[in-house]
Residue, then its C-alpha position, 0 to 999 in steps of 0.5 A: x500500500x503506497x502512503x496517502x500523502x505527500x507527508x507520507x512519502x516524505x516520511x519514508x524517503x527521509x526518515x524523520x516526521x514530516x509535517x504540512x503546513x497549509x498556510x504556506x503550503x509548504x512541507x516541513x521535514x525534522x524537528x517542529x519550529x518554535x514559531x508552529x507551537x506558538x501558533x498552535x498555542x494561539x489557536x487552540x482556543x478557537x478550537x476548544x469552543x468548536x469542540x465544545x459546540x460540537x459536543x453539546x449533548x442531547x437527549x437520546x435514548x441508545x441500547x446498552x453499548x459493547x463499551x458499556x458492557x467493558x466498563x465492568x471490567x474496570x472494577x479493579x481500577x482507581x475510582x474516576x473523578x467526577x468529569x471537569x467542567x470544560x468551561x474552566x479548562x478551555x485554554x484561552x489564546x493568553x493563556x501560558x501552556x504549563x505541563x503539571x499533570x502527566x498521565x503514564x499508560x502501561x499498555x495492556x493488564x490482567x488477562x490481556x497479556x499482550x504480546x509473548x516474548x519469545x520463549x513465549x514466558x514472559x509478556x509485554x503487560x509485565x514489561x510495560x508496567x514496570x518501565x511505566x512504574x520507573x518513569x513515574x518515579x523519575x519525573x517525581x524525583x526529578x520535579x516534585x511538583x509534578x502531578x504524575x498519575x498511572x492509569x493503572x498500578x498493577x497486574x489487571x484489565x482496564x478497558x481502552x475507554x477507562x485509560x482516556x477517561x482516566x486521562x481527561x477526568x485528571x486534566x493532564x497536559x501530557x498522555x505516554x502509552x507504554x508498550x512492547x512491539x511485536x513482529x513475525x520476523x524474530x530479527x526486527x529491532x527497535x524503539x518505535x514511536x507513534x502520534x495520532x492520525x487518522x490515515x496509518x503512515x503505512x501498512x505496518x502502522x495500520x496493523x500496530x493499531x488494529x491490535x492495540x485497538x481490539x474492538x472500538x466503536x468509531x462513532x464519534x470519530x470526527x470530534x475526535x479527530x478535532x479534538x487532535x488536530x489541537x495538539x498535532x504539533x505538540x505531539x509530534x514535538x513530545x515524540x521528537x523529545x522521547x526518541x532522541x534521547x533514547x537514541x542518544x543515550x541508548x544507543x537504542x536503534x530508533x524506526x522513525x516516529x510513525x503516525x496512525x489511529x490509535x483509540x487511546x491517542x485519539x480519544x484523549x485531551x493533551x499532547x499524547x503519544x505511544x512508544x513501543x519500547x522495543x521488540x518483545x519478539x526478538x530474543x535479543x530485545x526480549x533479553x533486554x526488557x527483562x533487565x531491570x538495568x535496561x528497562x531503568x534507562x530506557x524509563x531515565x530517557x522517557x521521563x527526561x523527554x518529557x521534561x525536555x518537552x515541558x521546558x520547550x514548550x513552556x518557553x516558547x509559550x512565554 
């Protein structure tokens, strides 16, 4: 399957995100311009108020859905608070863009082991809990005035919709889903980093999604996506942090930041974005995950993107 767009076959031929800027109708390729995050800071607000239009409730009434249904899985999971008045959490175009609320997502839980490692003995929902454990513990020894919240603590089911509601109902400013990749090839290597879109950057891309996903009602899919469009630039500058410092002080073999419809980057409120640490099906990579040692830097190197992310953002909101 060819990609769909000029970004698309950009990102391939140079390796690195590639962003087009209709304005000027120009294509950027690298890193994210100061001058594009303070711009999408200044127009985030219009955005808010059309979203808010849009999602002005009405009264229905509907069949029990499957999500529904899911809801009672979440039993072991922290009790949500109550959902945030948006009125007092729409940003306005004066306001400064502070990253406080940090929400950390350990891919899968409970009876959904994710993917197997090699031996078929140890799986990704052990891994990502752990490494997700470790970056919460850095980003509050690094900056105490963090609030850092885990969408779940340990070993249990939470459905995909409790991980965004957990995410919005806290207010955070910044969302990072931890998982293991996975591929038949034993041999494939690397950290892989994905931002939300809703077209896959390619087939590889649109498969990590449908297994992350599972079964997703779509409706709804339009605000969503309007939702997103609000925090593109913002992601993809997060994405840029986390994997250049994994690359650097790793050494980590980087598969460039790839984009494509995930439900918990698509249904969350903040700059989100999902690193696939490393591949869980490779036996060299699995020997990795297992270490305590490797899973603490990798968690060092996520958690200092965040903050680096935070300090230029915050800056260039000034």
């Amino acid at each position: 399957i060819l990609p769909g767009s000029a970004e698309d076959i950009f990102s391939e031929m140079l390796n690195v995100s590639v962003r087009f800027l209709p304005e000027g109708q120009i294509l950027v390729a690298g890193k994210i311009p100061p001058d594009e995050l303070k711009k999408e800071i200044q127009v985030e607000a219009q955005l808010v108020k059309k979203i808010q239009a849009l999602s002005t409730p009405t009264p229905a009434l509907a069949a029990p859905t499957a999500e529904a249904e899911e809801d009672k899985d979440d039993e072991q999971a922290q009790p949500l608070p109550p959902p945030a008045r948006t009125e007092e959490n729409a940003p306005s175009s004066s306001q400064v863009y502070r990253v406080r609320r940090i929400i950390i997502d350990p891919g899968h839980g409970g009876r959904d082991i994710g993917a197997k490692g090699f031996d078929k003995k140890y799986f990704e929902k052990q891994a990502t809990l752990d490494i997700a454990k470790r970056v919460a513990e850095v980003l509050k020894e690094e900056d105490p005035s963090l609030e850092v919240f885990m969408t779940r603590t340990s070993d249990y089911y939470i459905t995909l919709k409790y991980r965004c509601d957990f995410a919005n109902r806290h207010n955070g400013d910044v969302f990072v889903s931890i998982h293991c990749n996975s591929n038949p090839k034993s041999k494939t290597t690397g950290t892989e980093t994905y931002v939300y879109s809703p077209r896959a950057s390619n087939r590889v891309a649109a498969v990590a999604a449908v297994r992350e996903n599972g079964s997703i009602d779509y409706l709804g899919s339009m605000l969503a996506d309007l939702h997103q469009s609000a925090y593109k630039s913002r992601s993809s500058k997060l994405a840029e942090e986390v994997v250049g410092l994994i690359r650097n002080r790793m050494k980590q073999h980087i598969r460039y930041i790839q984009k494509a419809p995930f439900y918990v980057l698509r249904q969350v409120d903040m700059p989100s974005i999902l690193v696939e640490t490393a591949f869980i099906s490779n036996p060299k990579e699995e020997v990795k995950l297992r270490d305590p040692y490797w899973r603490d830097n990798i968690a060092k190197s996520i958690a200092d993107g965040i903050l680096s992310f935070r300090d230029i953002v915050e800056s260039t909101s000034e």
